[in-house]
N, C-alpha and C positions, 0 to 999 in steps of 0.2 A: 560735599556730599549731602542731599536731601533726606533728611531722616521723617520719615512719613507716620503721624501719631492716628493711630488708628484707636477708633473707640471700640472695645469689647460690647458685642449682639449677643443678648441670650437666644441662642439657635439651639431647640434642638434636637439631636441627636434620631436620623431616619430610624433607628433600631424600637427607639422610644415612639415614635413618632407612630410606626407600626405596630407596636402592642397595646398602644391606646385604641388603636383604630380596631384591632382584634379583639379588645375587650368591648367595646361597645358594640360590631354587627353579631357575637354571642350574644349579647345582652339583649337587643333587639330579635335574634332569633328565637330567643326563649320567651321572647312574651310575645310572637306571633306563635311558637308551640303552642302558648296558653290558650292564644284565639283559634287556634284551628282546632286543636283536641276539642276543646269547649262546644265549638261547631259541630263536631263530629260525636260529640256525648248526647247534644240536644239538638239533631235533625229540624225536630218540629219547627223550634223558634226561627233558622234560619231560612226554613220553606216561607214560612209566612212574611220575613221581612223583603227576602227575593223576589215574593208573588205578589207584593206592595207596590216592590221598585221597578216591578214587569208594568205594572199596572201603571204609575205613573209615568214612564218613562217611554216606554215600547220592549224596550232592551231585553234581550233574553238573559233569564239568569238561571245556572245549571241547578237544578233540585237536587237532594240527597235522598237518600231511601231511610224514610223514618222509623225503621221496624225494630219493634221496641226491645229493652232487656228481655234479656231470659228470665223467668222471675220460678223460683221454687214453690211446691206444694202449700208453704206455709203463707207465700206471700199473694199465689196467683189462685189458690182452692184446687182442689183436687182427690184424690181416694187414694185411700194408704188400705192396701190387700197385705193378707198373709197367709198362706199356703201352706199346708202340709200333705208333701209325697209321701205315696204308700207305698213301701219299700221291703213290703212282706212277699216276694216271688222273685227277690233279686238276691246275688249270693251277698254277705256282707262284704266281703272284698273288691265287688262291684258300685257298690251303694254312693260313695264319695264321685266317680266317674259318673253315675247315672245323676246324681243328683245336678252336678255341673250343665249336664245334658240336659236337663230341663230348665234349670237356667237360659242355657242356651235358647231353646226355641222360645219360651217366655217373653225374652227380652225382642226377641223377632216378630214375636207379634204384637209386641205393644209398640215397636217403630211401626207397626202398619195404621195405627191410629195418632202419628204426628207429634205427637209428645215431644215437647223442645228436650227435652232430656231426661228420660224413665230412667229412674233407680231400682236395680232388679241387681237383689242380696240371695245368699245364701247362708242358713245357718244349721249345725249340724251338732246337738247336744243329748246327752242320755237317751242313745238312739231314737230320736225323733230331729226327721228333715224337713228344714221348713224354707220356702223361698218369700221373699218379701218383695213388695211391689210397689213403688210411689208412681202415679201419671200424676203430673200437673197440669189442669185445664181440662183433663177429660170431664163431657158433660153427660156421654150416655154410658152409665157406667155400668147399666145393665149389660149391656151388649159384652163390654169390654170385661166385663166378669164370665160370661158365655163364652168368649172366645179364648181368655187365657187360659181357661179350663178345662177344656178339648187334650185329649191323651193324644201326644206327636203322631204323625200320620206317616209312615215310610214310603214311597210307592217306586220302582222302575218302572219306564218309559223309553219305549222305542221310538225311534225317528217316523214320524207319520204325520197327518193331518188328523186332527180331534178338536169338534165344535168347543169352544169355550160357553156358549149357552144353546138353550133350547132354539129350533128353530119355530117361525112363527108361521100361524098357517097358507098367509100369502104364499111364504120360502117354501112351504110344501108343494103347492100347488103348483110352484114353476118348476118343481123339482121332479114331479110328477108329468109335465107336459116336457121337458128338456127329455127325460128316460123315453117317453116314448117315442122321441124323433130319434133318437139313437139308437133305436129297436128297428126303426123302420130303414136307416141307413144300412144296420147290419143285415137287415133280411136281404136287402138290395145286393150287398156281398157275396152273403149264401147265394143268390140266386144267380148271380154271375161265378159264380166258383162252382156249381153243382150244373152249370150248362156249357160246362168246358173252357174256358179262361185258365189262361197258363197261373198255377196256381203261385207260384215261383213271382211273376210278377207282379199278380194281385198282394204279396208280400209285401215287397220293396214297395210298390206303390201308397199300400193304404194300412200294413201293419204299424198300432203306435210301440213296438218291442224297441229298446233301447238296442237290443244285441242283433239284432236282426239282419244289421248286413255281413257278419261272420255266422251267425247261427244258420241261414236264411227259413226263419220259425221253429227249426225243429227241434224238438225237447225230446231226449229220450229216458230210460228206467221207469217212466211213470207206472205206478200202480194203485189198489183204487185203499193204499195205503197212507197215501200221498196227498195231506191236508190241501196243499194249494190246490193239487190237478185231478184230486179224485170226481171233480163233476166233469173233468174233461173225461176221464176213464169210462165211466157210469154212461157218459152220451153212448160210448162205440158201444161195450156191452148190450146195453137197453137197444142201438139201432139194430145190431149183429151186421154191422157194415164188413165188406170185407175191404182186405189191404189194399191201398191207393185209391180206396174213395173217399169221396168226402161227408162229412158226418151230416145227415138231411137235418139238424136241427142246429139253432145257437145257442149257444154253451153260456151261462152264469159263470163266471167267477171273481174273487178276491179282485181279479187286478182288471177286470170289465169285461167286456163279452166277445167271444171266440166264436170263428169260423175255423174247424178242423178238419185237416185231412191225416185219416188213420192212415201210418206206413208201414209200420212191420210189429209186431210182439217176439216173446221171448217169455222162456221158464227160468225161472231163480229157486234160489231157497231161502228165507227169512230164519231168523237160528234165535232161541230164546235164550240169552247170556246173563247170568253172574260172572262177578268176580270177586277178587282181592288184588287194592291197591299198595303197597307198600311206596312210599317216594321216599325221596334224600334231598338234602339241603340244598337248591339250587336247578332243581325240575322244576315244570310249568304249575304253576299255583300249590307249590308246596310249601308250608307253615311248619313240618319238623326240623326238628334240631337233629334228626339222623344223617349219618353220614351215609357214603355210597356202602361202605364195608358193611356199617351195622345191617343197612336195608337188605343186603343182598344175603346176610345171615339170616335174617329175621325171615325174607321169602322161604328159604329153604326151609325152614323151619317147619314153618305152615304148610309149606309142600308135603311134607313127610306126614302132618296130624291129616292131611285136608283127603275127605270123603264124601260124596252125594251127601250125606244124610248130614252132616257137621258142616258143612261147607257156610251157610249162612250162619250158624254162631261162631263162625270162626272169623268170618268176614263182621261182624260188631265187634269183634276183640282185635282183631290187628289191621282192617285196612284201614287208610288214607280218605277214601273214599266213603260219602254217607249214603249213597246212593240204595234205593228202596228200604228209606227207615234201617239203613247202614248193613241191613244184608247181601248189598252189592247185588241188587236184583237192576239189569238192565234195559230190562224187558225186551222186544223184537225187535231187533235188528234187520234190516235190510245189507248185502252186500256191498262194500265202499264206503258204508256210514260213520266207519268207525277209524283213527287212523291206520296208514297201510301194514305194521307187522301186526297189531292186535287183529287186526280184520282178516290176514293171510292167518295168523295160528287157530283165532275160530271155524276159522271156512273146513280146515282140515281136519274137526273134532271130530271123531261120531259122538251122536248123541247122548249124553250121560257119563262120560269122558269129561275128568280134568287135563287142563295144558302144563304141559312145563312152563318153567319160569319165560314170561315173555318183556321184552322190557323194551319199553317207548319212550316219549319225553316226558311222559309224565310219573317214571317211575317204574318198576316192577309189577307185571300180576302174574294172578293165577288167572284161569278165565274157563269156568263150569259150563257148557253147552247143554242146556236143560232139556232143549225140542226143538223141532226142524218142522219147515212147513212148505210146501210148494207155495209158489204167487208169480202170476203172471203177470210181466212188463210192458210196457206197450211205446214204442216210440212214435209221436205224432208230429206234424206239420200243421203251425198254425198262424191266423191272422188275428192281431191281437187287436180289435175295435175298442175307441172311448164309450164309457158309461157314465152319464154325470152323477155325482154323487154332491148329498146334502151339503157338503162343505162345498163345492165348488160355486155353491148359490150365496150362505153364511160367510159372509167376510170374516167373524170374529171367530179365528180359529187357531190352535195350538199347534204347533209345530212337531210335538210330541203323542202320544197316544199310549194310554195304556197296555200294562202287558199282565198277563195273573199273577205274575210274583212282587209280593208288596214286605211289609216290614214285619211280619207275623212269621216268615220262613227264613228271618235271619236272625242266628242263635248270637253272634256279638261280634263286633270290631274290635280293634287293637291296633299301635304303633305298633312297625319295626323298622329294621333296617335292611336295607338289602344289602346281601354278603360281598357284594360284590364292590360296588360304589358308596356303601355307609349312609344313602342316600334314603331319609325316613319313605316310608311306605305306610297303609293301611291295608289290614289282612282282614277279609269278610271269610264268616264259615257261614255254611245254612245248614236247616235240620237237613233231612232225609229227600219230603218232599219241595222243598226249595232247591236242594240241591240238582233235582230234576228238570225242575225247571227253570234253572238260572242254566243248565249244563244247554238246553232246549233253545234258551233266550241267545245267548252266545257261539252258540250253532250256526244261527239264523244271522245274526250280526256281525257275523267279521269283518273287521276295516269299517265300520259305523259305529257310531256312540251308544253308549246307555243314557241314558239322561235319569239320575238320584234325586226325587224332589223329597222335600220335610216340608209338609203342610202347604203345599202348593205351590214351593217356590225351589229353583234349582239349585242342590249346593255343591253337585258336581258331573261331570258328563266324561269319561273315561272313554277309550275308546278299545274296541275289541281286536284285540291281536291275533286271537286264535282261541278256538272253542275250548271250555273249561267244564272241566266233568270232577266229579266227586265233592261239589259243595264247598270246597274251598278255592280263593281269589285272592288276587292282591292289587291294588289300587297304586301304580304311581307315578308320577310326574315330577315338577319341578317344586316342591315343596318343601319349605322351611317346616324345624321339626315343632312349631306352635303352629303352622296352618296345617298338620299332618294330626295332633294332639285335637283342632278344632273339629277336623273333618268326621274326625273315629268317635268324638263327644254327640257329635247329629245324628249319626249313622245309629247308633246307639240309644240316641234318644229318641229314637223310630222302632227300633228293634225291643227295649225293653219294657215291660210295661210297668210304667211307671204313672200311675192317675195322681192327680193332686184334687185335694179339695180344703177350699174356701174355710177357713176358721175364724178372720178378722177384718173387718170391714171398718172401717174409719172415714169419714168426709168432711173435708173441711168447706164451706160456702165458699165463693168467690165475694162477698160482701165482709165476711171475717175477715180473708184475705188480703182486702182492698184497703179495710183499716189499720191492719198490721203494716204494710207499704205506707198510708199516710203517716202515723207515730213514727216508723222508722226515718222515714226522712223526716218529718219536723225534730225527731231527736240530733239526728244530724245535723242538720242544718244548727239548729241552738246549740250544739257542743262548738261545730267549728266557729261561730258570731262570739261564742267565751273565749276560745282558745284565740282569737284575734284581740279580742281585747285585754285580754292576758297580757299579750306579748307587746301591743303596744305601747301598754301602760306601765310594763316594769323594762322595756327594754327599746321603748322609741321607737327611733328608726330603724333598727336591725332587725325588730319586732311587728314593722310595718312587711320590711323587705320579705322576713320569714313566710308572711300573711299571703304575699302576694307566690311566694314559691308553693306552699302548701296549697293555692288553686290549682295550679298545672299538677302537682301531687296528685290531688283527686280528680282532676281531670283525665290523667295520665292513667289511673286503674279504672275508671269506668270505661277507658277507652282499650285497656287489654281486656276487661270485662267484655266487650264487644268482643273484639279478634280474636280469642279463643273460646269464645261461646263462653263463657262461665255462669251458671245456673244463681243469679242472689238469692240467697236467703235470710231470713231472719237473723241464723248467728255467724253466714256470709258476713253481713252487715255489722255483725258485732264483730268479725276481725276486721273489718276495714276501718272502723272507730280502734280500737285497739292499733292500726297499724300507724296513726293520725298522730296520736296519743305517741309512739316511740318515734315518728318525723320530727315531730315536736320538740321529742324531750332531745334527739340530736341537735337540734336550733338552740337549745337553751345552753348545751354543754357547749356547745363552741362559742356561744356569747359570754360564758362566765371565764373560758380561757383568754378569750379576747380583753376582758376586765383585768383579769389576774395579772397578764400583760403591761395590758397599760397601766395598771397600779402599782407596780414593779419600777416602772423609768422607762418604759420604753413610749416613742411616740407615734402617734395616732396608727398608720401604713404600717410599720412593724408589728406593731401590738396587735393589727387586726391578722397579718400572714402569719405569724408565729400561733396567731390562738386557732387557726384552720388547722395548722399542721401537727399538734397537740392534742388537739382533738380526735383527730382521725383513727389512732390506734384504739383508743377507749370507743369508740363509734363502731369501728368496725367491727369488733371482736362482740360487742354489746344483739350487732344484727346478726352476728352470724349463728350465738347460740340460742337466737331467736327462732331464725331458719331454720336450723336443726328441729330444734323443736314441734313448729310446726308439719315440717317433713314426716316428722315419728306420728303426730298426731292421723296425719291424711294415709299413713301408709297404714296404719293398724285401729282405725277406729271405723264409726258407724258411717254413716251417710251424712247424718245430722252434723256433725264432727269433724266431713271432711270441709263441708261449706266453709268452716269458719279456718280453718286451717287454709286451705287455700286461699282466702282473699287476704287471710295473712301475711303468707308467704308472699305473695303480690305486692303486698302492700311494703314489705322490707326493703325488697330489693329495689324498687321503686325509691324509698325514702333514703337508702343510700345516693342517689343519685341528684334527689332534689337538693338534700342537705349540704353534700359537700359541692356540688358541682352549680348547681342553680344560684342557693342563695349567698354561695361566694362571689358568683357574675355581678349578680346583681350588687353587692356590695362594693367590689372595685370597681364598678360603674360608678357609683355617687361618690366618692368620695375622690375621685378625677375633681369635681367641683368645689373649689373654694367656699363656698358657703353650706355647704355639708360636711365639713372640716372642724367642726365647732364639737366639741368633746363631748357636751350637753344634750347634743341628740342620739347620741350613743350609750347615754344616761350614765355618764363619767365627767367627773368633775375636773374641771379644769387646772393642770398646773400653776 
């Protein structure tokens, strides 16, 4: 038998084989993170060397967008305002809400001047409110003192066309020759309609009525009550045309110019109404916490006091409703105006006669018929002609247009909830005459939006489900209860008057600024050129490796400093020295366990894995009541205070990750090689 002598081959082991190779493309990946953060910290440097290598080569090289830090008031110059609201017309239990509210638009109009990031504070002490204001960079600070200082603007707007500026007088002039072709178009009408042309056709053909193939023109009730169609009225009258001809002249109005044909009239009666509203929890825009039981006691009640002569102090004390300065004055009613049981129980008042309890969806009334009027109706057939108007010349036009009810006729908003779904809402009241006119506005608007602007801009557009009388609303959608809390802050801060004025003005240069930035970074720079040489010289090459982790370190937070915008500031920059300063001191503690190790017996590979894993509990627990710290700092301190706490915080969590993770790669990288094996440059002395 051949006995075969084989020689033993150091082979080894694929497992090994493979974690060498795992240690080393980590190791390689973290000092291309180095290079690419780096890159991406300082855009500039690598535009210029790509547009070098463009240059001598051909080769396209992709640019970066070099747009610089964010830099704070102290670093980049800027004005430091301080404000204090007058908060003598508000109730005190209001004042904390208002004051928010003007924060709120504050801070809205100082993003309309670009500010990479306004700091817009509130501070509220021995009743005196004051808002505080940092823009960094702002340079016309006049203005932006003028404009912060403007008392909130409320306004509603209905859906329309409204010029966003002046037209110029060319835009007149076309505007002026455009009217009178469509004056001459429409006489051409009139004059085929008034020489017998089936008038029926001349509709279909040439009226622009949206409704007009179910209507085919004809409107009826009109009276010369009737804002939209009183010049249509006022034509027949002034012609005394009789029925089925057509009106010898064309009619102006609202929606362009009219060719009419008078068809029939009709006598009405208009009826002058108060009332009392009592509602319950869960009728259309009601805001009580009454139940059905309470309300329907409470009507009776008033039933029993209520007389012509009392009826209006009785209606300021118990209704629902604010209507005419809350004496429930309606004023004229037309037939149908009103919905259909309260309209049928007036129709049947006589004069000077209260109703029985009538109840609708908006609650319970009483309903006083004050006076009665004869007014005649008139139903007409018409063709509805275009008339150009100024905006259809002005391209620059709003989509919106004003209406007369603005922020002066709302007494306040408020969260709640609806009973129903728990689902947050915001409840509007108006005085007396707001109420009138929001009841007027929502009339006119059903199944169309409001549009709510604050200082020119929209913060919400609600749409009208059905007309809303007695000055109170409620607003609601799909709202979370801070977008519901935001909404009722604007509303409010339109509604109350609240003026601020100017008490502190502060301006730092931009050349102050420019110097502060230079110092800061040459500070920095010469702490971390110590702190390298530090480490080199008491600790070699673990001290070298540290050096080289600690670049991707600061590379790493000027590059979160990018991706979430963070604002530096002066003592910004003193927490990210500070956070250097605790990367460090973890580099130092795990090189003195790595010592302690190896000065115990253990050799070189052990002594360095055991003083990583030693380390780590005292590391950790050392950053975490760091982070804390800072957390309490940013959550309860100034502005000034949060800068430095946040680049803090940054900077911790960050140096957990360089410290144990980085410049341990980096170390069982070298130490793979035999001639980094030598105990000397670990600054341990040799067995």
């Amino acid at each position: 038998m051949q006995t075969w002598k084989l020689k033993k081959r150091n082979v080894s082991r694929p497992s090994e084989l493979n974690r060498k190779w795992k240690t080393r493309l980590v190791g390689i990946a973290l000092i291309l993170a180095t290079l690419v953060t780096g890159v991406y910290d300082f855009p500039v440097a690598w535009n210029k060397v790509a547009e070098a290598a463009q240059a001598k080569t051909g080769w396209s090289v992709p640019l970066l967008n070099d747009q610089p830090f964010r830099l704070g008031l102290d670093l980049q110059g800027g004005t430091h305002l301080v404000y204090e609201a007058d908060m003598s017309q508000i109730p005190e239990e209001d004042r904390d809400n208002a004051l928010e509210g003007v924060r709120d638009v504050i801070e809205r109009r100082v993003n309309a001047f670009g500010v990479a990031e306004p700091v817009v504070q509130t501070t509220s002490t021995g009743g005196t409110y004051r808002v505080i204001v940092e823009l960094a960079g702002v340079l016309d600070v006049k203005e932006a003192i003028a404009q912060i200082g403007e008392t909130p603007v409320l306004e509603f707007k209905e859906p329309g066309q409204e010029l966003a500026r002046d037209a110029t007088a060319e835009e007149l002039a076309q505007l002026e020759t455009a009217q009178a072709a469509d004056r001459a178009t429409a006489a051409d009408v009139l004059r085929r309609a008034r020489a017998g042309e089936n008038f029926d056709a001349l509709v279909a053909e040439l009226s622009e009525d949206r409704n007009k193939e179910l209507s085919k023109g004809v409107l009826d009730g009109l009276s010369l009550a009737s804002p939209l169609y009183a010049p249509m009225v006022q034509a027949i009258v002034d012609s005394v045309t009789q029925p089925g001809r057509v009106v010898p002249k064309v009619v102006d109005s609202a929606e362009g110019l009219m060719v009419e044909k008078y068809v029939s009239q009709e006598q009405n009666t208009d009826m002058l109404l108060s009332h009392i509203l009592v509602c319950w929890n869960g009728t259309t825009g009601c805001t009580s916490e009454y139940g059905q039981i309470d309300a329907s006691l409470s009507i009776e009640k008033v039933k029993q006091e209520a007389t012509p002569e009392n009826f209006a102090e009785l209606a300021k004390q118990y209704s629902s409703d604010t209507s005419g300065d809350g004496t429930g004055d309606l004023g004229w009613v037309a037939p149908g105006e009103m919905v259909p049981s309260f309209d049928l129980a007036a129709s049947t008042l006589a004069v000077g006669q209260i109703s029985d309890v009538v109840e609708t969806e908006y609650g319970y009334h009483l309903i006083y018929k004050r006076d009665a009027r004869p007014v005649t109706t008139y139903t007409v057939q018409r063709i509805l002609l275009p008339l150009t108007d100024i905006t259809d010349i002005v391209g620059d036009v709003s989509p919106w247009k004003n209406t007369e009810l603005s922020g002066k006729y709302l007494k306040r908003s408020a969260v709640q909830f609806d009973p129903t779904t728990s689902a947050p809402i915001i409840s509007l009241e108006f005085n007396g005459e707001g109420a009138d006119l929001f009841g007027t506005l929502t009339e006119r608007l059903v199944g169309q939006p409001i549009a709510i602007f604050l200082d020119g801009e929209v913060i919400s557009s609600p749409v009208v489900n059905q007309a809303i009388y007695g000055g109170q609303a409620v607003i609601s959608g799909d709202f979370t209860l801070e977008e519901a809390k935001l909404l009722s802050q604007r509303l409010n801060a339109g509604a109350l008057p609240v003026p601020v004025n100017l008490i502190s003005q502060e301006t730092v240069g931009p050349t102050l600024g420019l110097v502060s930035l230079q110092r800061s970074v040459q500070a920095a720079l010469i702490g971390f050129a110590l702190v390298v040489l530090f480490m080199a010289t008491v600790y070699r090459l673990p001290g070298l490796l540290a050096a080289l982790a600690l670049v991707l370190y600061a590379f790493m937070n000027l590059a979160a400093y990018r991706v979430f915008g963070v604002t530096i500031t002066l003592a910004g920059i003193a927490g990210f020295v500070l956070s250097l300063g605790i990367a460090v001191d973890a580099n130092v503690l795990i090189f003195e366990r790595f010592r302690d190790e190896f000065r115990s017996g253990r050799e070189l590979v052990p002594a360095m894995d055991d003083g990583f894993k030693r380390a780590w509990a005292p590391i950790r627990d050392g950053h975490l009541t760091t982070l804390i710290s800072a957390v309490v700092l940013y959550s309860f301190s100034s502005s000034f205070v949060r800068g430095f706490a946040l680049t803090l915080a940054i900077g911790v969590l960050l140096s957990l990750f360089t410290a144990i993770t980085v410049t341990r790669s980096y170390m069982v990288n070298v130490r793979e090689w035999k001639w980094f094996k030598n105990p000397r440059l670990y600054s341990l002395k040799s067995k």
